[in-house]
C-alpha positions in Angstrom: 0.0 0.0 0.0 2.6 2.4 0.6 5.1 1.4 -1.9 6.4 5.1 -3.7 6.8 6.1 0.0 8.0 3.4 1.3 10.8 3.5 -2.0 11.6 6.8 -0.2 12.2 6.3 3.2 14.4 2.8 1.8 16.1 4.5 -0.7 14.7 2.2 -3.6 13.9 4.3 -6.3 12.8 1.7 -8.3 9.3 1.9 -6.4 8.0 5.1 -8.4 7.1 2.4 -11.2 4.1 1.3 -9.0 2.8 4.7 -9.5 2.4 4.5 -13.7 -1.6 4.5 -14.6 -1.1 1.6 -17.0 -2.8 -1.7 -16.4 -0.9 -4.0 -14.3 2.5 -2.6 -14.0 1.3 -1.3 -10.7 0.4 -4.8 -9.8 3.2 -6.1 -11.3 5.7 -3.6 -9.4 4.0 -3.9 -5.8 4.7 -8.3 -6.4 8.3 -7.6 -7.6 8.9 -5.4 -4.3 7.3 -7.7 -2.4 9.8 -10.4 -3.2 13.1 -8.3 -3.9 11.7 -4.7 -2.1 14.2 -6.2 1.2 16.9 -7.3 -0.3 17.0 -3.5 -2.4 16.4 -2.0 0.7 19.1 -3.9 3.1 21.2 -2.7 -0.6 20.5 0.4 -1.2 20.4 2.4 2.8 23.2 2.2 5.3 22.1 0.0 8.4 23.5 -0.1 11.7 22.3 -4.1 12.3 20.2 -6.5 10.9 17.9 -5.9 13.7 17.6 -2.4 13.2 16.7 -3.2 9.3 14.0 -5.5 10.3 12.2 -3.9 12.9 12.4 -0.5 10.4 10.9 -3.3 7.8 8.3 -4.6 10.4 7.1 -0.6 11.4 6.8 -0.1 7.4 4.8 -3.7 7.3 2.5 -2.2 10.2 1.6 1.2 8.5 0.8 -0.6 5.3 -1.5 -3.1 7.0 -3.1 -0.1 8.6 -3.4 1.9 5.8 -5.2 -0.5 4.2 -7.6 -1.6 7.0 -8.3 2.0 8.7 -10.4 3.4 5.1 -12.6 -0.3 5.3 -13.3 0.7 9.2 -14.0 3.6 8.5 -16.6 3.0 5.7 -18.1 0.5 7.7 -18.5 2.9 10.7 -19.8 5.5 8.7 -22.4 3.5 7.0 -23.6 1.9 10.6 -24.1 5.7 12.1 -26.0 6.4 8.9 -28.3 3.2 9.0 -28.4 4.0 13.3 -29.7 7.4 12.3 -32.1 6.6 10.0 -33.9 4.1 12.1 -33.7 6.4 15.5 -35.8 9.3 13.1 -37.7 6.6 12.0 -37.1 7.1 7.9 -35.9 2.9 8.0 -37.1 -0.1 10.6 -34.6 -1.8 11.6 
């Protein structure tokens, strides 16, 4: 989910390509960088240990995960407060 900024913040410039409108490289680029994204980034971006690399790679794992869960939540919530309103004023029965 976050892969031109997570290219930043690794130093793998290479990411941008997800960002081209044309069918499937998108896709294409977000499954290449899924399997080589680490191994570019361990590359590419001075690390002072392994551990610091993959706890770095874990926080970046975490905000993608959330960045792709919070919107759904979100949605959902809204859509319950709308159906919640509409049966309190009585326009729906629930």
């Amino acid at each position: 989910m976050l892969t031109a900024v997570w290219g930043i913040g690794n130093q793998v410039w290479i990411a941008f390509l997800a960002l081209i409108p044309i069918p499937f490289v998108g896709i294409a680029m977000m499954l290449v960088l899924g399997a080589k994204g680490n191994q570019w980034a361990w590359q590419n971006k001075k690390w002072d240990s392994i551990d610091q690399f993959r706890r770095s790679q874990r926080t970046w794992m975490f905000w993608g995960i959330l960045s792709l869960i919070a919107p759904i939540v979100l949605i959902i919530g809204i859509i319950l407060i709308i159906v919640g309103l509409l049966g309190y004023y009585g326009y729906i029965k629930l």
